[in-house]
N, C-alpha and C positions, 0 to 999 in steps of 0.2 A: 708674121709677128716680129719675127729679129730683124726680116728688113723695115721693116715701118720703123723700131726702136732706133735701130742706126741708122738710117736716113734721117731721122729728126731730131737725134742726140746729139750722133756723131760726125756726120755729114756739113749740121749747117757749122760746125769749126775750124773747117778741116779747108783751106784752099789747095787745091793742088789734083790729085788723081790716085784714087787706092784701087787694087783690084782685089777683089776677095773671091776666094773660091766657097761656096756653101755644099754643105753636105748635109745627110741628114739631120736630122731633130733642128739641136742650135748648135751644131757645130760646125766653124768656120776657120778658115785659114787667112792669112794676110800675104798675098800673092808679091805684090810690088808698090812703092810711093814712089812719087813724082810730085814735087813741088819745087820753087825756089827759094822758100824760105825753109828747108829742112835743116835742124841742128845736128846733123849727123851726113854721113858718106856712105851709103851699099858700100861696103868691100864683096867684091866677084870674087 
């Protein structure tokens, strides 16, 4: 159900590559973005 919600929400918005890690229930993490039009910099 959370992947169906974000596949169809949030996915078709999104150009680029997100990885999320899922755990139980509906808890999720936001692993890394890749895009080239991000407004921001990963600081490592």
């Amino acid at each position: 159900m959370l992947r169906d919600s974000l596949q169809r929400w949030v996915a078709s918005q999104i150009t680029g590559e997100v990885t999320l890690e899922l755990r139980r229930g509906n808890d999720y993490s936001i692993l890394n973005t890749v895009s080239d039009n991000l407004t921001y910099k990963r600081s490592v």
